[in-house]
N, C-alpha and C positions, 0 to 999 in steps of 0.2 A: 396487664399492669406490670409495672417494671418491679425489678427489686434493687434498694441498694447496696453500692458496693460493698459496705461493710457488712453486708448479710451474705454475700456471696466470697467473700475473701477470707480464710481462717488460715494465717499463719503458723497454728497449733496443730493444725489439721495437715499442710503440706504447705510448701513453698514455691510448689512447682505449680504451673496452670496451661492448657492448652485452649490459648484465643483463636477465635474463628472472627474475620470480616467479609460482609458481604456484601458486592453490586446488586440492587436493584431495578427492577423494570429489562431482566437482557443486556442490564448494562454493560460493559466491558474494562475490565482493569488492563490488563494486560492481553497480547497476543491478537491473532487478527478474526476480526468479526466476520463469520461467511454472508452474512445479511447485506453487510453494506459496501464489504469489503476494503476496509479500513483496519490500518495495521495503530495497533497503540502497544505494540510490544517495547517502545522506547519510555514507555513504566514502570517499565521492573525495576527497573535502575533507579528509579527515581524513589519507589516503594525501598528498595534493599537499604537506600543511602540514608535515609528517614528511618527506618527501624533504628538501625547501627547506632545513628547519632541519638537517637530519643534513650538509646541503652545505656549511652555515656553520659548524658545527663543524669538520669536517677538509677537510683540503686536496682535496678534491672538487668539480669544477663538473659540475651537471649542464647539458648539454648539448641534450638533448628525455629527452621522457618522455612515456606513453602508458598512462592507467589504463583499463582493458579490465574486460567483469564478472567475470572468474576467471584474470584474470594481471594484470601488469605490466609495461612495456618501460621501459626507460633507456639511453640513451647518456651515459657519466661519461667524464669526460676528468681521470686523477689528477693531481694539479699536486706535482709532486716538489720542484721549487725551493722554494714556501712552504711546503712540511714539512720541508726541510731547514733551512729557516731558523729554525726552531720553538726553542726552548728546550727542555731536560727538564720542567723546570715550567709549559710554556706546554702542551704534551703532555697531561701528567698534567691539567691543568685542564680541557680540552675533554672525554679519557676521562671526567673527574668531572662533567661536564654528564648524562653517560647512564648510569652506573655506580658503585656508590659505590665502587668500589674498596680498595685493602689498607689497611691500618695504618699498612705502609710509604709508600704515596705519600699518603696523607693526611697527614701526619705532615710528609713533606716539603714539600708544597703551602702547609703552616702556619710555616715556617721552623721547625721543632722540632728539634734537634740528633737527629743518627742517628750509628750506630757505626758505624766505618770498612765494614765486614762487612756493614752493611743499604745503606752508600752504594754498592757494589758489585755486590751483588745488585740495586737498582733499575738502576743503569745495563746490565745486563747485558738487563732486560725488552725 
């Protein structure tokens, strides 16, 4: 059974966290498979360039990080202060860098008037 993230995340506790991701079935992230003999070493780059960018989006600094053929390591250290400091609409922008997100937050991101009722429901996300 899974747990959620906010049961697993305690900023009070520390702000640093060491993620692990993993390939499944043999799969291969990175470097050359002796099986098949297929080289996907031209991932790393592709993994390295994604971390970086997803750090400069939210209030994440990565810390180290380590692309391995069939996982990943990171040490992120979350930065609470410049996410507190964030606007609602400065939020919704970075989310809209990697998701197109609702109606509702596009809509507000556009300065478009919303009804009292949608103004609530977004502050509530």
């Amino acid at each position: 059974m899974t747990t959620a993230r906010k049961q697993l995340i305690s900023l009070v506790d520390t702000p640093y966290y060491h993620c692990i991701s993993r390939c499944v079935r043999r799969a291969f992230l990175c470097g050359k498979d002796k099986n098949t003999g297929q080289n996907f070493e031209h991932r790393r780059g592709w993994v390295e360039d994604k971390l970086l960018a997803l750090s400069e989006t939210f209030a994440i600094d990565v810390c180290a990080y380590a692309i391995m053929s069939n996982h990943t390591h990171m040490v992120l250290f979350i930065d609470e202060d410049t996410a507190k400091a964030w606007s609602t609409k400065e939020v919704l922008e970075r989310w809209h860098k990697l998701l197109k997100g609702t109606l509702i937050t596009r809509q507000y991101c556009r300065d478009e008037p919303l009804a009292d009722y949608l103004q609530e429901t977004l502050a509530r996300s």
